[in-house]
Steps between C-alpha positions, in 0.01 A plus 500: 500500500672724232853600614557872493789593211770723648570793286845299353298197407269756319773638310654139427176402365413783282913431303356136499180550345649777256762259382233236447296736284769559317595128415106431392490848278860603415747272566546141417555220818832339368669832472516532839799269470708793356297772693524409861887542601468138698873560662312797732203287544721198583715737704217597697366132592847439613512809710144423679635136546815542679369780732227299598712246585755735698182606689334185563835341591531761791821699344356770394322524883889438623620804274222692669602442847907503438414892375343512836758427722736677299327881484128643618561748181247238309355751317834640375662207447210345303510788306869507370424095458261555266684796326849301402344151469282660173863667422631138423183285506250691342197635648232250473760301676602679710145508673418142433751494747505823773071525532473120665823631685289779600144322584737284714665762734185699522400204722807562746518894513264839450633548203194742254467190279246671268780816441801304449301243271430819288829613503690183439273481145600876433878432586529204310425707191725763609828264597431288172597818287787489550669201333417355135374148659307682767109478322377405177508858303868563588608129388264616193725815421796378587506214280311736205725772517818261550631689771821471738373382811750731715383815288136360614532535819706807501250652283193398762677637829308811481157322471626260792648801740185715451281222568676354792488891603116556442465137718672608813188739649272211486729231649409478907856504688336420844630141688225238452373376850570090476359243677771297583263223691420395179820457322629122525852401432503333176769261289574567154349171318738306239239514261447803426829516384381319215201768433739812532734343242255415289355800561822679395458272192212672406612818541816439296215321221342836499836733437542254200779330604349140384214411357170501738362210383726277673403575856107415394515127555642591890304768530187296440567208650556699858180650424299161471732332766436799740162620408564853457203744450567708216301793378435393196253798419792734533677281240218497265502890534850513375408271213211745429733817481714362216149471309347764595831715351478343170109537442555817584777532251301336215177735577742812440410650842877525593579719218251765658747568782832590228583854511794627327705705708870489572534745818644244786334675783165460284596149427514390896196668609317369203607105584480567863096588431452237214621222758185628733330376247683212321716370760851571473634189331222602141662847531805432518504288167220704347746794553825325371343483183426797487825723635891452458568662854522194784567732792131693512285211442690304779447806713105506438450132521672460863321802644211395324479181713353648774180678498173253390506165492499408140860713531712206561413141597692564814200687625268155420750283668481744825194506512408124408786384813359722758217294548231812563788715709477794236228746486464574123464840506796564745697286276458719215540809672829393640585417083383788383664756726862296485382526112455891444813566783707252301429632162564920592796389647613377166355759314701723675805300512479509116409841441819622693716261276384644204561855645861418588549322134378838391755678673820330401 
């Protein structure tokens, strides 16, 4: 019998089969040495290692049940979890980690797994906007535009304050109803005090601290010693994306979306809707080639993360961990309104500025 393709595996598929079109037409085979950036894609098998591991291992079901006992406020709590880990962490960390938190306590409590799935994916793209190691398009601009990392993040508050703002209706505030029955008393393990410090390893790899490719011999051995299931599609679709930018590159189809326009307002709006349709990581380098002005391309980017799922990969990886939790259409209705809320805010925020600048 033919297994039915969930809409994310559809997606995956279609980057897969576009990059491989492009390496029989466009693009030669051993370029994709210098095309794929392997430290993400090595990154990534590192990341889907370890935190199978931490599941498997039972920590991450000991995490689970310590939030438990400490607060029934699971969905807030999860929330504001998911929102500073992608601060510090990044996103697509950040719910490596938080959604098997979340499939885990959904076991114990009524928590509305198939809302707070949705908003955990929305949030991380919202919390990660903050800081210059938060996702992939701010590391992109930050390092581009060589820019103070203080002045960053001083620069982003607005962003982060009207986003955490536009969150709040949505979040539920109620006390989750726990079953304490099924909540056993559990040690913390010595071992995984070897997979959280090598998990810190790999987070420290990531921030650039030392060079990745050390941790790959460890990292694979626990894999073959353990037997960890990886999804190796969603690695392949990563590999794809980095080919899939360059053919379209070399077929001219990027220079389609330049428009030359210097207003900043214009600017954000612009990237915001270009990363419905690129993703935001393309836009944000697309853009940075094209304009001097950081600020408003950061802006569009970040709210341009929510809203379809092409927007960011965080939206993939939300849906790809939920295991068939998330109704599609819910899912982007959720993005699209935190999307158009996010971006008037801004609008407005800016247009005031300018008014006051106008003034003095």
């Amino acid at each position: 019998m033919i297994k039915k393709l969930n809409v994310d595996e559809i997606i995956f598929i279609f980057f897969i089969i576009l990059s491989v079109l492009f390496l029989i037409f466009l693009i030669k085979p051993i370029e994709i040495v210098y095309i794929i950036e392997w430290k993400t894609i090595f990154s990534l098998f590192y990341i889907l290692v370890i935190v199978n591991i931490l599941k498997d291992c039972g920590f991450l079901e000991w995490i689970s049940l310590k939030i438990l006992k400490k607060t029934d406020r699971v969905f807030i709590v999860l929330i504001l979890l998911t929102l500073i880990m992608s601060m510090f962490v990044t996103n697509d960390i950040a719910l490596f980690v938080v959604i098997p938190i979340t499939l885990i306590i959904s076991k114990y409590c009524d928590i509305n797994l198939r809302k707070i799935l949705m908003l955990e994916g929305i949030s991380a793209n919202i919390g990660s906007s903050l800081t210059p190691f938060g996702n992939p398009q701010n590391l992109f601009i930050y390092q581009h535009y060589n820019i103070n990392p203080i002045n960053f993040i001083v620069n982003m508050l607005p962003l982060e304050i009207f986003g955490l703002l536009i969150l709040i209706p949505f979040l539920d505030f109620k006390r989750a109803k726990i079953n304490i029955e099924l909540i056993n008393n559990q040690e913390f393990k010595k071992e995984w005090l070897i997979y959280l410090v090598i998990f810190i390893l790999v987070v420290v790899s990531i921030l650039g601290m030392f060079n990745y490719i050390y941790l790959f011999p460890i990292i694979l051995c626990i894999s073959l010693i353990k037997r960890v299931k990886i999804d190796y599609l969603f690695i392949l679709t990563f590999c794809a994306l980095f080919i899939d930018i360059e053919g379209l590159k070399r077929l001219g189809i990027i220079e389609f979306f330049k428009i030359s326009y210097e207003n900043d307002i214009f600017i954000m709006v612009y990237a915001s809707i270009l990363s419905q349709i690129l993703s935001n990581v393309p836009t944000a380098i697309l853009m940075s080639n094209i304009y001097n002005n950081w600020l408003p391309i950061a802006y569009g980017v970040n709210i341009g993360g929510n809203g379809t799922l092409i927007a960011s990969f965080a939206n993939l990886i939300t849906l790809r961990l939920s295991k068939g939790n998330i109704y599609l259409i819910e899912f982007l209705k959720y993005g699209f309104i935190i999307y158009i809320l996010h971006l008037s805010l801004l609008v407005i925020y800016l247009l005031f500025q300018q008014e006051c600048l106008t003034y003095l």
